[in-house]
C-alpha positions as CSV (number, residue, x, y, z in Angstrom):
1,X,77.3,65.3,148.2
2,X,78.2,64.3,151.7
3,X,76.2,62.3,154.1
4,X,75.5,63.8,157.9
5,X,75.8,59.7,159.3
6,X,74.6,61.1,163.2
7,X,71.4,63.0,161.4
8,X,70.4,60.7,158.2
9,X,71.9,56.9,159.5
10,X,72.8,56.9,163.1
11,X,69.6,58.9,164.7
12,X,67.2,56.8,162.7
13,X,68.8,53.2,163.6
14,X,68.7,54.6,167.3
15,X,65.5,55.1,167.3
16,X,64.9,51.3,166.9
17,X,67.7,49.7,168.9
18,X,68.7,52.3,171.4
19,X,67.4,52.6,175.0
20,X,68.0,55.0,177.9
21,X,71.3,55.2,179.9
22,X,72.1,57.4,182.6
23,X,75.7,58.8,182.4
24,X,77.6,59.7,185.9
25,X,80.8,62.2,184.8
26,X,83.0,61.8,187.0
27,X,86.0,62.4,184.6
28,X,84.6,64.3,181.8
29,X,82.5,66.6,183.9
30,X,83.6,66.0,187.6
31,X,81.5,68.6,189.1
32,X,78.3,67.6,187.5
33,X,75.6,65.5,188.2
34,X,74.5,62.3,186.4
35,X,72.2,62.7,183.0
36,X,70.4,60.9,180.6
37,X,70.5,60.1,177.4
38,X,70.4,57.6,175.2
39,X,73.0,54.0,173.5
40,X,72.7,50.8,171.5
41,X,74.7,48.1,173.8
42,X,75.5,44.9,172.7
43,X,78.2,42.4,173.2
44,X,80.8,41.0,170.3
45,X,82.8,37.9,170.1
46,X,86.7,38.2,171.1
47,X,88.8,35.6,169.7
48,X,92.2,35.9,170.8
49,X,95.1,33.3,168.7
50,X,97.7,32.0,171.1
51,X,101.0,31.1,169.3
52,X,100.2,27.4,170.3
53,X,97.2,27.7,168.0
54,X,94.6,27.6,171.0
55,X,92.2,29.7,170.8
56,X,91.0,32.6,173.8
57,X,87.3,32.7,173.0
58,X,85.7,35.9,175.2
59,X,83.5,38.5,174.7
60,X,83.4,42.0,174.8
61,X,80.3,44.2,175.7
62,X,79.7,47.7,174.1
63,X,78.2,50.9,174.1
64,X,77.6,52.8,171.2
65,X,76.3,57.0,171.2
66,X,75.9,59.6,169.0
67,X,78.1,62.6,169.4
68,X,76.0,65.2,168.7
69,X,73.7,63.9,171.5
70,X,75.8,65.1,174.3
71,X,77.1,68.6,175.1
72,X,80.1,66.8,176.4
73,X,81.4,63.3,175.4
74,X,81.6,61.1,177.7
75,X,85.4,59.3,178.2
76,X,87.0,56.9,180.2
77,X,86.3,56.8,183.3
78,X,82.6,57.9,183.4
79,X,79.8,55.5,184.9
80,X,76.9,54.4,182.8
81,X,73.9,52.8,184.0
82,X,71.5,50.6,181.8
83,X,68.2,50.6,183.4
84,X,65.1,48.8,182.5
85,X,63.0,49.5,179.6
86,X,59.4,48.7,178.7
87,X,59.8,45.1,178.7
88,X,63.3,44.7,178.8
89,X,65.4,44.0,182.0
90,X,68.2,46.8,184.3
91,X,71.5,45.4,182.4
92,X,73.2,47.6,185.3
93,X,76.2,49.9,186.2
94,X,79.0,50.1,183.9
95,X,82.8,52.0,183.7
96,X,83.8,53.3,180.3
97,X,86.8,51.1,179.8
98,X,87.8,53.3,176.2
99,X,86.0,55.2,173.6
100,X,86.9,55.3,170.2
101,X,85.2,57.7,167.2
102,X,84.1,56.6,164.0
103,X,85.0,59.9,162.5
104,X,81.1,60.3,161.4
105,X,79.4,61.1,164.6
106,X,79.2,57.7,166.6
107,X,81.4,56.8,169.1
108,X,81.7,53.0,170.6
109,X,82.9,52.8,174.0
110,X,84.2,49.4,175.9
111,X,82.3,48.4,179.0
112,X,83.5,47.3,182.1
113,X,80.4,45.9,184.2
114,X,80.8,47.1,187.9
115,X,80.6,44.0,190.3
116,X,78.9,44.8,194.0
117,X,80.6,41.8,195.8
118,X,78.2,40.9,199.1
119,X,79.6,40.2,202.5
């Protein structure tokens, strides 16, 4: 018997960790306007082995959704905005550096944070 992961795994485990982003198409849907919906972001360690045996430690941050949320996946190139949620803090504007598919209904997308520089 096969297991629907977005329905009976994913959509559950969302409910606890995820929180609202707002998603601004400007590749996937270029003539639209920005939407919500809903991701689990974290960051992950990034250890990177030179061939002098040092060691690149650095981190990379994450965004994970479920497919069948979204009439259109978002893909590289599209903003994503973190805002504030009950008690926890705006984490900001972000690119989609790359998304990649688990093949069962999540996809994980690489975050580039958006820097404002001030004059």
């Amino acid at each position: 018997m096969a297991i629907d992961f977005a329905t009976q795994v994913y959509s559950p485990a969302f409910n606890v960790f995820a929180r609202p982003i707002v998603v601004t198409p400007l590749k996937s849907q270029p003539s639209q306007s920005s939407y919500t919906g809903r991701g689990v972001y974290s960051t992950q360690a990034l250890d990177i082995a030179a061939e002098d045996a040092s060691v690149f430690s650095d981190q990379v941050t994450i965004l994970d959704v479920i497919e069948i949320e979204f009439s259109v996946i978002p893909i590289q190139g599209d903003l994503v905005s973190i805002p504030a949620d009950g008690g926890l803090p705006a984490l900001g504007d972000f690119e989609l550096a790359d998304g990649k598919t688990n093949g069962g209904g999540q996809t994980t997308y690489n975050l580039r944070k958006i820097m404002v520089s001030k004059p």
